[in-house]
N, C-alpha and C positions, 0 to 999 in steps of 0.2 A: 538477501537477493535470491531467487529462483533460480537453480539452473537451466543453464539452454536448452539442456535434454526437456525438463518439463514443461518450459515455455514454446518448447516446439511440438511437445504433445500435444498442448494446449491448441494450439493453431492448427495441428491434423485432427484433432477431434472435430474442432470448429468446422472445419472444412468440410469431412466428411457427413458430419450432421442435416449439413445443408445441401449436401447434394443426393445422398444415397439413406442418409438415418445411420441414429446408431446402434447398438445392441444393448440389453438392459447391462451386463457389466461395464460398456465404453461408455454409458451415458452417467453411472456411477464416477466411474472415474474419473470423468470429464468436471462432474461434479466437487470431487472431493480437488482435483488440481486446479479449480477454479477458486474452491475454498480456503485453501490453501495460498495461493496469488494475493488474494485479496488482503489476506493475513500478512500478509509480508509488506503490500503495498501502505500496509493501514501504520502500520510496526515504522516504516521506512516517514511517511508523510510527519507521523506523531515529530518523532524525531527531530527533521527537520525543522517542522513549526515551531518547536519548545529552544530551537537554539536558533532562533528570529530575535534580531535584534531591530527593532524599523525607526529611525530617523528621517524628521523632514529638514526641509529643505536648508533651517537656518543651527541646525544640527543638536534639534532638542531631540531627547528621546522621546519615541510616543506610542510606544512598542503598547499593547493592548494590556492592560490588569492583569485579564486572563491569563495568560501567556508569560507574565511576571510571576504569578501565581504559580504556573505549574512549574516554571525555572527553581524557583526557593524550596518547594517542596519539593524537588529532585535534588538541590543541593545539601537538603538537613537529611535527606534519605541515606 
């Protein structure tokens, strides 16, 4: 997870951008803390989806291959 401090740079970058511009080092960094977010968000999503377990309604598992796939190969890792 990102801290507040970055995620709230985030957001005054943002802001700033759109009303006044930013300067070549804030639009770097805006950059690289945007780069950075997405890296974590992508890290955080992975995660979640590979420990999906999906069941319908009459309580077969129907969880996707895929998804079966990457669980086994994280578990022999």
């Amino acid at each position: 997870m990102l801290s507040p401090d970055k995620i709230s740079r985030i957001n005054e970058l943002s802001k700033k951008s759109k009303s006044v511009g930013l300067t070549i080092e804030e639009a770097k960094e805006q950059t690289s803390l945007r780069k950075e977010y997405l890296e974590t968000f992508r890290s955080s999503m992975r995660s979640t989806i590979e420990n999906v377990k999906v069941v319908d309604p009459e309580g077969n598992d129907v969880t996707p291959d895929k998804v079966k796939a990457l669980k086994e190969k994280k578990f022999l890792n």
